[in-house]
C-alpha atoms as one frame of an Amber mdcrd trajectory, in Angstrom:
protein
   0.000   0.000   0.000   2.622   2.433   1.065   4.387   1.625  -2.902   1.516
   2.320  -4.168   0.915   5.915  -2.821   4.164   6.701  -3.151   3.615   5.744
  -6.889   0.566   8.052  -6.522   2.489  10.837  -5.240   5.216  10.340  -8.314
   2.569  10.246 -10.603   1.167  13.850  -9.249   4.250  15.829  -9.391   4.906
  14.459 -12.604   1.798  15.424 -13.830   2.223  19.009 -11.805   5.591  19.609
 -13.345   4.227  18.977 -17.192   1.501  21.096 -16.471   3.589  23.865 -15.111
   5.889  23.166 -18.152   2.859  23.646 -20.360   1.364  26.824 -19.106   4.941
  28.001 -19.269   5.345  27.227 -22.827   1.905  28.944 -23.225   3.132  32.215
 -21.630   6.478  31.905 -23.790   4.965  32.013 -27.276   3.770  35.038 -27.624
   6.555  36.851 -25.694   9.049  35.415 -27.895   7.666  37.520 -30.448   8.022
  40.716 -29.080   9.585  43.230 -31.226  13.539  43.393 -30.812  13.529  47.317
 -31.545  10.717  47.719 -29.290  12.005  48.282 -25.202  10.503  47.142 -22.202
   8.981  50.059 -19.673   8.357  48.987 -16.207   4.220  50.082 -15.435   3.383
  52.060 -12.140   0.285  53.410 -10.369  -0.505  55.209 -13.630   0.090  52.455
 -16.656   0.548  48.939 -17.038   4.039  48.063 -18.328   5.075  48.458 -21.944
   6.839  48.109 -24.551   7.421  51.316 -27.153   9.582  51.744 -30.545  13.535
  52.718 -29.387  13.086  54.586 -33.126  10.103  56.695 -35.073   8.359  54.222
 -37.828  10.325  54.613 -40.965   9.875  54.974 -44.465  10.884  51.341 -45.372
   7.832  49.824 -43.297   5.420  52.629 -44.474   6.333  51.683 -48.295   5.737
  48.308 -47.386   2.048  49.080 -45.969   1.771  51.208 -49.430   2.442  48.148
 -51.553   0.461  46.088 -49.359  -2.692  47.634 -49.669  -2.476  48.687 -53.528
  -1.976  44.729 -54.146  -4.846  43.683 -51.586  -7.501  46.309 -52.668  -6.583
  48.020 -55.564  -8.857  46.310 -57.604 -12.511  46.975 -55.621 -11.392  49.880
 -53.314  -8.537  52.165 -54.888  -9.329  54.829 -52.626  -8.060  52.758 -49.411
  -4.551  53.017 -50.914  -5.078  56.792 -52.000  -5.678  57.873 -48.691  -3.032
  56.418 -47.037  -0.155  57.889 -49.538   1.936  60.521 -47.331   1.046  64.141
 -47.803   3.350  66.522 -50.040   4.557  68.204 -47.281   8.220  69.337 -48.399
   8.354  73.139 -49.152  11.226  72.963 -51.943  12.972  75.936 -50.331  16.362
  74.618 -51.209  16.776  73.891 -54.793  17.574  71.482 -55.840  17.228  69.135
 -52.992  16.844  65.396 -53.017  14.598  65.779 -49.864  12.034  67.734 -51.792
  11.182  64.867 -54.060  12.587  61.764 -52.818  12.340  61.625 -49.146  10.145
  58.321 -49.355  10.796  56.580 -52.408  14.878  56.918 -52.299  16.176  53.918
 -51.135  19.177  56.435 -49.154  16.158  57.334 -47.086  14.436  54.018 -46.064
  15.557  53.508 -42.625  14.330  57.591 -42.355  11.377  58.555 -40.106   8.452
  58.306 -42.045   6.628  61.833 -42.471   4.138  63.651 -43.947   1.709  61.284
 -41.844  -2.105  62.982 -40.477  -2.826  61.008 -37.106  -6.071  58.769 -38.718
  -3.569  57.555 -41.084  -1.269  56.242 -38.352  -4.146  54.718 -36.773  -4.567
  52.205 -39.970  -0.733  51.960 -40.068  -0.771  50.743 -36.471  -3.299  48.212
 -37.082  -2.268  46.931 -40.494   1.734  46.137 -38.563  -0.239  44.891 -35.705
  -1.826  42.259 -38.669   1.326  41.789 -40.297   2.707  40.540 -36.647   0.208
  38.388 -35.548  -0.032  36.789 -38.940   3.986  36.111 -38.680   3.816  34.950
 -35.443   1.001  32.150 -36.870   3.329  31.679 -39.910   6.485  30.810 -37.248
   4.093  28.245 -35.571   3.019  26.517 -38.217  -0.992  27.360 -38.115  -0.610
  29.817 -41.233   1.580  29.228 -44.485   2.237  32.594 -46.105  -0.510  33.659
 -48.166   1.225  36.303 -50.860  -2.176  36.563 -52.663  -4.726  37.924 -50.092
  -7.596  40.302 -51.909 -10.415  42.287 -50.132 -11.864  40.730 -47.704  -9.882
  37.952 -47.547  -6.583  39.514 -45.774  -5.308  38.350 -42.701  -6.573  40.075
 -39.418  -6.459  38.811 -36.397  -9.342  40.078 -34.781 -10.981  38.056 -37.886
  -8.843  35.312 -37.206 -10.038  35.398 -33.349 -13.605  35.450 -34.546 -13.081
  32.745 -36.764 -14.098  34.613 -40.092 -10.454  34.551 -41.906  -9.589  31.023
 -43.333  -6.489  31.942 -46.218  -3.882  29.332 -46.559  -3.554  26.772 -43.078
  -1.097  24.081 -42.763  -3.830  21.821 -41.600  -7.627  20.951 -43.240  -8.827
  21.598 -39.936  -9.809  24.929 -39.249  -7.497  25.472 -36.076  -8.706  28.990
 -34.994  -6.695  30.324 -32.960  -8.346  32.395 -29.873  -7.046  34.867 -27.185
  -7.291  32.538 -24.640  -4.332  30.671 -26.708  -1.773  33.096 -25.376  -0.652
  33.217 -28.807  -1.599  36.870 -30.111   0.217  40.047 -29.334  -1.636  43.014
 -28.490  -2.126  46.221 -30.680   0.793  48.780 -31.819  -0.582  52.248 -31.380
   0.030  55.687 -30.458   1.975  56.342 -26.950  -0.277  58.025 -24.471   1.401
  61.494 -23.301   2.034  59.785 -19.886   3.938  56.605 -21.256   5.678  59.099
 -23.858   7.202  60.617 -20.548   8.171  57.977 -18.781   9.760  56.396 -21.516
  12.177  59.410 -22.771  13.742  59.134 -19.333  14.420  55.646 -19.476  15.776
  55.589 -22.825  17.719  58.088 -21.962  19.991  56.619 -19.053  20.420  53.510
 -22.047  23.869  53.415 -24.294  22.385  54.773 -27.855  25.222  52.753 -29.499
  24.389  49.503 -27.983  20.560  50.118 -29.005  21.236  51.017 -32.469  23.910
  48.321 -33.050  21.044  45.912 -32.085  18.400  46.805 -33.750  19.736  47.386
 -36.934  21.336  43.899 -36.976  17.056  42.844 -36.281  16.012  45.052 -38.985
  18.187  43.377 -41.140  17.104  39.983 -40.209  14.346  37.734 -41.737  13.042
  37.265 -38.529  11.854  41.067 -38.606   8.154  40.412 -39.277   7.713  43.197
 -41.765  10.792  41.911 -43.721   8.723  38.693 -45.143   6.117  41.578 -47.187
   9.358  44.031 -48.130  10.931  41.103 -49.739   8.234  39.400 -51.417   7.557
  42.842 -52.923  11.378  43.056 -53.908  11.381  46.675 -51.976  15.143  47.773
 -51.562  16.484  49.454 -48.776  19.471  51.362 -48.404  22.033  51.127 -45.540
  20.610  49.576 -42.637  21.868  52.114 -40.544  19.825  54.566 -38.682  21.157
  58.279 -39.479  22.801  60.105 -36.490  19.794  60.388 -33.500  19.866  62.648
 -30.425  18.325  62.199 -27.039  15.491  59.292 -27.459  16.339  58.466 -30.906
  14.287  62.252 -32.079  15.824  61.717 -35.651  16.692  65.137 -37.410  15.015
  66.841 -34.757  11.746  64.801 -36.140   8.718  65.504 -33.778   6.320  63.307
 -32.655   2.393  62.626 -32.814   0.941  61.653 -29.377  -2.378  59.792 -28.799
  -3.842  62.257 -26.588  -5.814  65.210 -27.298  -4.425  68.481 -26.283  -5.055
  70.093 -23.794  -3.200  72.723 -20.831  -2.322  70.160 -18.651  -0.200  66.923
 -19.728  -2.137  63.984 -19.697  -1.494  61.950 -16.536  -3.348  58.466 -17.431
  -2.893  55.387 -19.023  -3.989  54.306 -22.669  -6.272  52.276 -21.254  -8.216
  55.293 -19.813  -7.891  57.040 -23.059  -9.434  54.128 -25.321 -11.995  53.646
 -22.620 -15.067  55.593 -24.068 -14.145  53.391 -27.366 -14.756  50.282 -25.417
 -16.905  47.080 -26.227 -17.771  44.389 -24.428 -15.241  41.220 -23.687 -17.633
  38.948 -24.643 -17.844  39.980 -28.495 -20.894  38.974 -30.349 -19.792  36.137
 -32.743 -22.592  37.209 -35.116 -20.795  40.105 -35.989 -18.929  39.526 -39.316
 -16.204  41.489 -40.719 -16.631  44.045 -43.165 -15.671  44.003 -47.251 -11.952
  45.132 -46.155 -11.826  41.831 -43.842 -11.856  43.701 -40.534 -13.723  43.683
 -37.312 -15.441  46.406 -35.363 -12.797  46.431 -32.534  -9.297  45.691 -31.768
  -7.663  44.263 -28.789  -5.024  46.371 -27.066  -4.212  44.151 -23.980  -5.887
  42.030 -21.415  -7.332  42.236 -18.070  -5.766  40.137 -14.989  -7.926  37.664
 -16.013  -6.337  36.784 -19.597  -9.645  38.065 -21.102  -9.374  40.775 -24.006
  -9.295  44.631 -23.770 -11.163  45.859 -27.078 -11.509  49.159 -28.200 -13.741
  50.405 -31.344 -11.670  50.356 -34.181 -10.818  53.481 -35.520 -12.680  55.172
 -38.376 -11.849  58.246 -40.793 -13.625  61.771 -39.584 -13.302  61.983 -43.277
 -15.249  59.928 -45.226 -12.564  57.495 -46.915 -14.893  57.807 -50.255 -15.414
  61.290 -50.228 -13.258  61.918 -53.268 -15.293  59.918 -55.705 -18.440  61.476
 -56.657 -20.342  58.603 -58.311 -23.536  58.098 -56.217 -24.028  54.385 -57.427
 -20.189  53.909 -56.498 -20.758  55.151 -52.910 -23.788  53.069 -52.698 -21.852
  49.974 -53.145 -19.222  50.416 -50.720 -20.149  48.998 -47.152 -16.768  49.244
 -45.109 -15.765  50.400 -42.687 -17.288  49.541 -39.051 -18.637  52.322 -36.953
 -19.138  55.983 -37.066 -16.435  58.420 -37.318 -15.093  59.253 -34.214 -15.269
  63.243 -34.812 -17.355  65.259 -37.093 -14.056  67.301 -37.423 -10.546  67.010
 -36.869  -9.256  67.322 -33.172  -5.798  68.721 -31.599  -3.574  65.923 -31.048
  -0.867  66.662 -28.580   2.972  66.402 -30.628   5.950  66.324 -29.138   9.002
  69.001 -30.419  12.386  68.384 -29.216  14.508  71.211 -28.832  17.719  70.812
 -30.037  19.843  73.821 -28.491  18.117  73.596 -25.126  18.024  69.414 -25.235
  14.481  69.752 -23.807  11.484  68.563 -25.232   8.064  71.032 -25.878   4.785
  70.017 -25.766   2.352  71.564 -29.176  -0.833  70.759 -30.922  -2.322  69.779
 -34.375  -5.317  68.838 -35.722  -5.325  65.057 -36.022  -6.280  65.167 -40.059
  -3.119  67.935 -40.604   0.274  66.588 -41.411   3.862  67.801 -41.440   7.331
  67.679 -42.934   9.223  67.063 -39.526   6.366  65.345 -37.896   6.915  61.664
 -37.367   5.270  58.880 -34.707   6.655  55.265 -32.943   4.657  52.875 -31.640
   4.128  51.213 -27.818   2.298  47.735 -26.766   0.786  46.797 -23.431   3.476
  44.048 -22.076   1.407  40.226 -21.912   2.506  37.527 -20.254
Protein backbone atom coordinates (compact mmCIF):
# COMPACT_ATOMS: atom_id res chain seq x y z
CA UNK A 1 0.00 0.00 0.00
CA UNK A 2 2.62 2.43 1.07
CA UNK A 3 4.39 1.63 -2.90
CA UNK A 4 1.52 2.32 -4.17
CA UNK A 5 0.92 5.91 -2.82
CA UNK A 6 4.16 6.70 -3.15
CA UNK A 7 3.62 5.74 -6.89
CA UNK A 8 0.57 8.05 -6.52
CA UNK A 9 2.49 10.84 -5.24
CA UNK A 10 5.22 10.34 -8.31
CA UNK A 11 2.57 10.25 -10.60
CA UNK A 12 1.17 13.85 -9.25
CA UNK A 13 4.25 15.83 -9.39
CA UNK A 14 4.91 14.46 -12.60
CA UNK A 15 1.80 15.42 -13.83
CA UNK A 16 2.22 19.01 -11.80
CA UNK A 17 5.59 19.61 -13.35
CA UNK A 18 4.23 18.98 -17.19
CA UNK A 19 1.50 21.10 -16.47
CA UNK A 20 3.59 23.87 -15.11
CA UNK A 21 5.89 23.17 -18.15
CA UNK A 22 2.86 23.65 -20.36
CA UNK A 23 1.36 26.82 -19.11
CA UNK A 24 4.94 28.00 -19.27
CA UNK A 25 5.34 27.23 -22.83
CA UNK A 26 1.91 28.94 -23.23
CA UNK A 27 3.13 32.22 -21.63
CA UNK A 28 6.48 31.91 -23.79
CA UNK A 29 4.97 32.01 -27.28
CA UNK A 30 3.77 35.04 -27.62
CA UNK A 31 6.56 36.85 -25.69
CA UNK A 32 9.05 35.41 -27.90
CA UNK A 33 7.67 37.52 -30.45
CA UNK A 34 8.02 40.72 -29.08
CA UNK A 35 9.59 43.23 -31.23
CA UNK A 36 13.54 43.39 -30.81
CA UNK A 37 13.53 47.32 -31.54
CA UNK A 38 10.72 47.72 -29.29
CA UNK A 39 12.00 48.28 -25.20
CA UNK A 40 10.50 47.14 -22.20
CA UNK A 41 8.98 50.06 -19.67
CA UNK A 42 8.36 48.99 -16.21
CA UNK A 43 4.22 50.08 -15.44
CA UNK A 44 3.38 52.06 -12.14
CA UNK A 45 0.28 53.41 -10.37
CA UNK A 46 -0.51 55.21 -13.63
CA UNK A 47 0.09 52.45 -16.66
CA UNK A 48 0.55 48.94 -17.04
CA UNK A 49 4.04 48.06 -18.33
CA UNK A 50 5.08 48.46 -21.94
CA UNK A 51 6.84 48.11 -24.55
CA UNK A 52 7.42 51.32 -27.15
CA UNK A 53 9.58 51.74 -30.54
CA UNK A 54 13.53 52.72 -29.39
CA UNK A 55 13.09 54.59 -33.13
CA UNK A 56 10.10 56.70 -35.07
CA UNK A 57 8.36 54.22 -37.83
CA UNK A 58 10.32 54.61 -40.97
CA UNK A 59 9.88 54.97 -44.46
CA UNK A 60 10.88 51.34 -45.37
CA UNK A 61 7.83 49.82 -43.30
CA UNK A 62 5.42 52.63 -44.47
CA UNK A 63 6.33 51.68 -48.29
CA UNK A 64 5.74 48.31 -47.39
CA UNK A 65 2.05 49.08 -45.97
CA UNK A 66 1.77 51.21 -49.43
CA UNK A 67 2.44 48.15 -51.55
CA UNK A 68 0.46 46.09 -49.36
CA UNK A 69 -2.69 47.63 -49.67
CA UNK A 70 -2.48 48.69 -53.53
CA UNK A 71 -1.98 44.73 -54.15
CA UNK A 72 -4.85 43.68 -51.59
CA UNK A 73 -7.50 46.31 -52.67
CA UNK A 74 -6.58 48.02 -55.56
CA UNK A 75 -8.86 46.31 -57.60
CA UNK A 76 -12.51 46.97 -55.62
CA UNK A 77 -11.39 49.88 -53.31
CA UNK A 78 -8.54 52.16 -54.89
CA UNK A 79 -9.33 54.83 -52.63
CA UNK A 80 -8.06 52.76 -49.41
CA UNK A 81 -4.55 53.02 -50.91
CA UNK A 82 -5.08 56.79 -52.00
CA UNK A 83 -5.68 57.87 -48.69
CA UNK A 84 -3.03 56.42 -47.04
CA UNK A 85 -0.16 57.89 -49.54
CA UNK A 86 1.94 60.52 -47.33
CA UNK A 87 1.05 64.14 -47.80
CA UNK A 88 3.35 66.52 -50.04
CA UNK A 89 4.56 68.20 -47.28
CA UNK A 90 8.22 69.34 -48.40
CA UNK A 91 8.35 73.14 -49.15
CA UNK A 92 11.23 72.96 -51.94
CA UNK A 93 12.97 75.94 -50.33
CA UNK A 94 16.36 74.62 -51.21
CA UNK A 95 16.78 73.89 -54.79
CA UNK A 96 17.57 71.48 -55.84
CA UNK A 97 17.23 69.14 -52.99
CA UNK A 98 16.84 65.40 -53.02
CA UNK A 99 14.60 65.78 -49.86
CA UNK A 100 12.03 67.73 -51.79
CA UNK A 101 11.18 64.87 -54.06
CA UNK A 102 12.59 61.76 -52.82
CA UNK A 103 12.34 61.63 -49.15
CA UNK A 104 10.15 58.32 -49.36
CA UNK A 105 10.80 56.58 -52.41
CA UNK A 106 14.88 56.92 -52.30
CA UNK A 107 16.18 53.92 -51.13
CA UNK A 108 19.18 56.43 -49.15
CA UNK A 109 16.16 57.33 -47.09
CA UNK A 110 14.44 54.02 -46.06
CA UNK A 111 15.56 53.51 -42.63
CA UNK A 112 14.33 57.59 -42.35
CA UNK A 113 11.38 58.56 -40.11
CA UNK A 114 8.45 58.31 -42.05
CA UNK A 115 6.63 61.83 -42.47
CA UNK A 116 4.14 63.65 -43.95
CA UNK A 117 1.71 61.28 -41.84
CA UNK A 118 -2.10 62.98 -40.48
CA UNK A 119 -2.83 61.01 -37.11
CA UNK A 120 -6.07 58.77 -38.72
CA UNK A 121 -3.57 57.55 -41.08
CA UNK A 122 -1.27 56.24 -38.35
CA UNK A 123 -4.15 54.72 -36.77
CA UNK A 124 -4.57 52.21 -39.97
CA UNK A 125 -0.73 51.96 -40.07
CA UNK A 126 -0.77 50.74 -36.47
CA UNK A 127 -3.30 48.21 -37.08
CA UNK A 128 -2.27 46.93 -40.49
CA UNK A 129 1.73 46.14 -38.56
CA UNK A 130 -0.24 44.89 -35.71
CA UNK A 131 -1.83 42.26 -38.67
CA UNK A 132 1.33 41.79 -40.30
CA UNK A 133 2.71 40.54 -36.65
CA UNK A 134 0.21 38.39 -35.55
CA UNK A 135 -0.03 36.79 -38.94
CA UNK A 136 3.99 36.11 -38.68
CA UNK A 137 3.82 34.95 -35.44
CA UNK A 138 1.00 32.15 -36.87
CA UNK A 139 3.33 31.68 -39.91
CA UNK A 140 6.48 30.81 -37.25
CA UNK A 141 4.09 28.24 -35.57
CA UNK A 142 3.02 26.52 -38.22
CA UNK A 143 -0.99 27.36 -38.12
CA UNK A 144 -0.61 29.82 -41.23
CA UNK A 145 1.58 29.23 -44.49
CA UNK A 146 2.24 32.59 -46.11
CA UNK A 147 -0.51 33.66 -48.17
CA UNK A 148 1.23 36.30 -50.86
CA UNK A 149 -2.18 36.56 -52.66
CA UNK A 150 -4.73 37.92 -50.09
CA UNK A 151 -7.60 40.30 -51.91
CA UNK A 152 -10.41 42.29 -50.13
CA UNK A 153 -11.86 40.73 -47.70
CA UNK A 154 -9.88 37.95 -47.55
CA UNK A 155 -6.58 39.51 -45.77
CA UNK A 156 -5.31 38.35 -42.70
CA UNK A 157 -6.57 40.08 -39.42
CA UNK A 158 -6.46 38.81 -36.40
CA UNK A 159 -9.34 40.08 -34.78
CA UNK A 160 -10.98 38.06 -37.89
CA UNK A 161 -8.84 35.31 -37.21
CA UNK A 162 -10.04 35.40 -33.35
CA UNK A 163 -13.60 35.45 -34.55
CA UNK A 164 -13.08 32.75 -36.76
CA UNK A 165 -14.10 34.61 -40.09
CA UNK A 166 -10.45 34.55 -41.91
CA UNK A 167 -9.59 31.02 -43.33
CA UNK A 168 -6.49 31.94 -46.22
CA UNK A 169 -3.88 29.33 -46.56
CA UNK A 170 -3.55 26.77 -43.08
CA UNK A 171 -1.10 24.08 -42.76
CA UNK A 172 -3.83 21.82 -41.60
CA UNK A 173 -7.63 20.95 -43.24
CA UNK A 174 -8.83 21.60 -39.94
CA UNK A 175 -9.81 24.93 -39.25
CA UNK A 176 -7.50 25.47 -36.08
CA UNK A 177 -8.71 28.99 -34.99
CA UNK A 178 -6.69 30.32 -32.96
CA UNK A 179 -8.35 32.40 -29.87
CA UNK A 180 -7.05 34.87 -27.19
CA UNK A 181 -7.29 32.54 -24.64
CA UNK A 182 -4.33 30.67 -26.71
CA UNK A 183 -1.77 33.10 -25.38
CA UNK A 184 -0.65 33.22 -28.81
CA UNK A 185 -1.60 36.87 -30.11
CA UNK A 186 0.22 40.05 -29.33
CA UNK A 187 -1.64 43.01 -28.49
CA UNK A 188 -2.13 46.22 -30.68
CA UNK A 189 0.79 48.78 -31.82
CA UNK A 190 -0.58 52.25 -31.38
CA UNK A 191 0.03 55.69 -30.46
CA UNK A 192 1.98 56.34 -26.95
CA UNK A 193 -0.28 58.02 -24.47
CA UNK A 194 1.40 61.49 -23.30
CA UNK A 195 2.03 59.78 -19.89
CA UNK A 196 3.94 56.60 -21.26
CA UNK A 197 5.68 59.10 -23.86
CA UNK A 198 7.20 60.62 -20.55
CA UNK A 199 8.17 57.98 -18.78
CA UNK A 200 9.76 56.40 -21.52
CA UNK A 201 12.18 59.41 -22.77
CA UNK A 202 13.74 59.13 -19.33
CA UNK A 203 14.42 55.65 -19.48
CA UNK A 204 15.78 55.59 -22.83
CA UNK A 205 17.72 58.09 -21.96
CA UNK A 206 19.99 56.62 -19.05
CA UNK A 207 20.42 53.51 -22.05
CA UNK A 208 23.87 53.41 -24.29
CA UNK A 209 22.39 54.77 -27.86
CA UNK A 210 25.22 52.75 -29.50
CA UNK A 211 24.39 49.50 -27.98
CA UNK A 212 20.56 50.12 -29.01
CA UNK A 213 21.24 51.02 -32.47
CA UNK A 214 23.91 48.32 -33.05
CA UNK A 215 21.04 45.91 -32.09
CA UNK A 216 18.40 46.81 -33.75
CA UNK A 217 19.74 47.39 -36.93
CA UNK A 218 21.34 43.90 -36.98
CA UNK A 219 17.06 42.84 -36.28
CA UNK A 220 16.01 45.05 -38.98
CA UNK A 221 18.19 43.38 -41.14
CA UNK A 222 17.10 39.98 -40.21
CA UNK A 223 14.35 37.73 -41.74
CA UNK A 224 13.04 37.27 -38.53
CA UNK A 225 11.85 41.07 -38.61
CA UNK A 226 8.15 40.41 -39.28
CA UNK A 227 7.71 43.20 -41.76
CA UNK A 228 10.79 41.91 -43.72
CA UNK A 229 8.72 38.69 -45.14
CA UNK A 230 6.12 41.58 -47.19
CA UNK A 231 9.36 44.03 -48.13
CA UNK A 232 10.93 41.10 -49.74
CA UNK A 233 8.23 39.40 -51.42
CA UNK A 234 7.56 42.84 -52.92
CA UNK A 235 11.38 43.06 -53.91
CA UNK A 236 11.38 46.67 -51.98
CA UNK A 237 15.14 47.77 -51.56
CA UNK A 238 16.48 49.45 -48.78
CA UNK A 239 19.47 51.36 -48.40
CA UNK A 240 22.03 51.13 -45.54
CA UNK A 241 20.61 49.58 -42.64
CA UNK A 242 21.87 52.11 -40.54
CA UNK A 243 19.82 54.57 -38.68
CA UNK A 244 21.16 58.28 -39.48
CA UNK A 245 22.80 60.11 -36.49
CA UNK A 246 19.79 60.39 -33.50
CA UNK A 247 19.87 62.65 -30.42
CA UNK A 248 18.32 62.20 -27.04
CA UNK A 249 15.49 59.29 -27.46
CA UNK A 250 16.34 58.47 -30.91
CA UNK A 251 14.29 62.25 -32.08
CA UNK A 252 15.82 61.72 -35.65
CA UNK A 253 16.69 65.14 -37.41
CA UNK A 254 15.01 66.84 -34.76
CA UNK A 255 11.75 64.80 -36.14
CA UNK A 256 8.72 65.50 -33.78
CA UNK A 257 6.32 63.31 -32.66
CA UNK A 258 2.39 62.63 -32.81
CA UNK A 259 0.94 61.65 -29.38
CA UNK A 260 -2.38 59.79 -28.80
CA UNK A 261 -3.84 62.26 -26.59
CA UNK A 262 -5.81 65.21 -27.30
CA UNK A 263 -4.43 68.48 -26.28
CA UNK A 264 -5.05 70.09 -23.79
CA UNK A 265 -3.20 72.72 -20.83
CA UNK A 266 -2.32 70.16 -18.65
CA UNK A 267 -0.20 66.92 -19.73
CA UNK A 268 -2.14 63.98 -19.70
CA UNK A 269 -1.49 61.95 -16.54
CA UNK A 270 -3.35 58.47 -17.43
CA UNK A 271 -2.89 55.39 -19.02
CA UNK A 272 -3.99 54.31 -22.67
CA UNK A 273 -6.27 52.28 -21.25
CA UNK A 274 -8.22 55.29 -19.81
CA UNK A 275 -7.89 57.04 -23.06
CA UNK A 276 -9.43 54.13 -25.32
CA UNK A 277 -12.00 53.65 -22.62
CA UNK A 278 -15.07 55.59 -24.07
CA UNK A 279 -14.14 53.39 -27.37
CA UNK A 280 -14.76 50.28 -25.42
CA UNK A 281 -16.90 47.08 -26.23
CA UNK A 282 -17.77 44.39 -24.43
CA UNK A 283 -15.24 41.22 -23.69
CA UNK A 284 -17.63 38.95 -24.64
CA UNK A 285 -17.84 39.98 -28.50
CA UNK A 286 -20.89 38.97 -30.35
CA UNK A 287 -19.79 36.14 -32.74
CA UNK A 288 -22.59 37.21 -35.12
CA UNK A 289 -20.80 40.10 -35.99
CA UNK A 290 -18.93 39.53 -39.32
CA UNK A 291 -16.20 41.49 -40.72
CA UNK A 292 -16.63 44.04 -43.17
CA UNK A 293 -15.67 44.00 -47.25
CA UNK A 294 -11.95 45.13 -46.15
CA UNK A 295 -11.83 41.83 -43.84
CA UNK A 296 -11.86 43.70 -40.53
CA UNK A 297 -13.72 43.68 -37.31
CA UNK A 298 -15.44 46.41 -35.36
CA UNK A 299 -12.80 46.43 -32.53
CA UNK A 300 -9.30 45.69 -31.77
CA UNK A 301 -7.66 44.26 -28.79
CA UNK A 302 -5.02 46.37 -27.07
CA UNK A 303 -4.21 44.15 -23.98
CA UNK A 304 -5.89 42.03 -21.41
CA UNK A 305 -7.33 42.24 -18.07
CA UNK A 306 -5.77 40.14 -14.99
CA UNK A 307 -7.93 37.66 -16.01
CA UNK A 308 -6.34 36.78 -19.60
CA UNK A 309 -9.64 38.06 -21.10
CA UNK A 310 -9.37 40.77 -24.01
CA UNK A 311 -9.29 44.63 -23.77
CA UNK A 312 -11.16 45.86 -27.08
CA UNK A 313 -11.51 49.16 -28.20
CA UNK A 314 -13.74 50.40 -31.34
CA UNK A 315 -11.67 50.36 -34.18
CA UNK A 316 -10.82 53.48 -35.52
CA UNK A 317 -12.68 55.17 -38.38
CA UNK A 318 -11.85 58.25 -40.79
CA UNK A 319 -13.63 61.77 -39.58
CA UNK A 320 -13.30 61.98 -43.28
CA UNK A 321 -15.25 59.93 -45.23
CA UNK A 322 -12.56 57.49 -46.91
CA UNK A 323 -14.89 57.81 -50.26
CA UNK A 324 -15.41 61.29 -50.23
CA UNK A 325 -13.26 61.92 -53.27
CA UNK A 326 -15.29 59.92 -55.70
CA UNK A 327 -18.44 61.48 -56.66
CA UNK A 328 -20.34 58.60 -58.31
CA UNK A 329 -23.54 58.10 -56.22
CA UNK A 330 -24.03 54.39 -57.43
CA UNK A 331 -20.19 53.91 -56.50
CA UNK A 332 -20.76 55.15 -52.91
CA UNK A 333 -23.79 53.07 -52.70
CA UNK A 334 -21.85 49.97 -53.15
CA UNK A 335 -19.22 50.42 -50.72
CA UNK A 336 -20.15 49.00 -47.15
CA UNK A 337 -16.77 49.24 -45.11
CA UNK A 338 -15.77 50.40 -42.69
CA UNK A 339 -17.29 49.54 -39.05
CA UNK A 340 -18.64 52.32 -36.95
CA UNK A 341 -19.14 55.98 -37.07
CA UNK A 342 -16.44 58.42 -37.32
CA UNK A 343 -15.09 59.25 -34.21
CA UNK A 344 -15.27 63.24 -34.81
CA UNK A 345 -17.36 65.26 -37.09
CA UNK A 346 -14.06 67.30 -37.42
CA UNK A 347 -10.55 67.01 -36.87
CA UNK A 348 -9.26 67.32 -33.17
CA UNK A 349 -5.80 68.72 -31.60
CA UNK A 350 -3.57 65.92 -31.05
CA UNK A 351 -0.87 66.66 -28.58
CA UNK A 352 2.97 66.40 -30.63
CA UNK A 353 5.95 66.32 -29.14
CA UNK A 354 9.00 69.00 -30.42
CA UNK A 355 12.39 68.38 -29.22
CA UNK A 356 14.51 71.21 -28.83
CA UNK A 357 17.72 70.81 -30.04
CA UNK A 358 19.84 73.82 -28.49
CA UNK A 359 18.12 73.60 -25.13
CA UNK A 360 18.02 69.41 -25.23
CA UNK A 361 14.48 69.75 -23.81
CA UNK A 362 11.48 68.56 -25.23
CA UNK A 363 8.06 71.03 -25.88
CA UNK A 364 4.79 70.02 -25.77
CA UNK A 365 2.35 71.56 -29.18
CA UNK A 366 -0.83 70.76 -30.92
CA UNK A 367 -2.32 69.78 -34.37
CA UNK A 368 -5.32 68.84 -35.72
CA UNK A 369 -5.32 65.06 -36.02
CA UNK A 370 -6.28 65.17 -40.06
CA UNK A 371 -3.12 67.93 -40.60
CA UNK A 372 0.27 66.59 -41.41
CA UNK A 373 3.86 67.80 -41.44
CA UNK A 374 7.33 67.68 -42.93
CA UNK A 375 9.22 67.06 -39.53
CA UNK A 376 6.37 65.34 -37.90
CA UNK A 377 6.91 61.66 -37.37
CA UNK A 378 5.27 58.88 -34.71
CA UNK A 379 6.66 55.26 -32.94
CA UNK A 380 4.66 52.87 -31.64
CA UNK A 381 4.13 51.21 -27.82
CA UNK A 382 2.30 47.74 -26.77
CA UNK A 383 0.79 46.80 -23.43
CA UNK A 384 3.48 44.05 -22.08
CA UNK A 385 1.41 40.23 -21.91
CA UNK A 386 2.51 37.53 -20.25
Amino acid sequence: MKVFRLALVGIFILISIISVSFINNQKSIRSKYIPKDMLLIEGDSITPAFYIGMHEETNIDYATYLKWLREVFAQSYPEVYQKAIPDSVWNNSNFNDPMDDNYFSHPAFSYYPVVGLNWQQIQRYCEWKTDRLNEYILIQEKILNFNSVQLDEDNFNTEAEMMQQYYGNRKSAEKNFVKWEDRIYLPALRLPSEYEWKIAREKILKINKEQLESEMNMYLSSDKYYINLWTKFYGIKGGDNTFFSSNDFGFHNNINEWIYNEYSIDMGQNSAVELYERFSVPNDHNTLEIKDSLGKMPFVVIGEDVNGKPIAVKRHVSSDRIYDMYESKQFRANLDFSYGVPIYSKGKNKVIVKYDEKRKICIRDSMNELRSNSNLGFRCVMYKVD
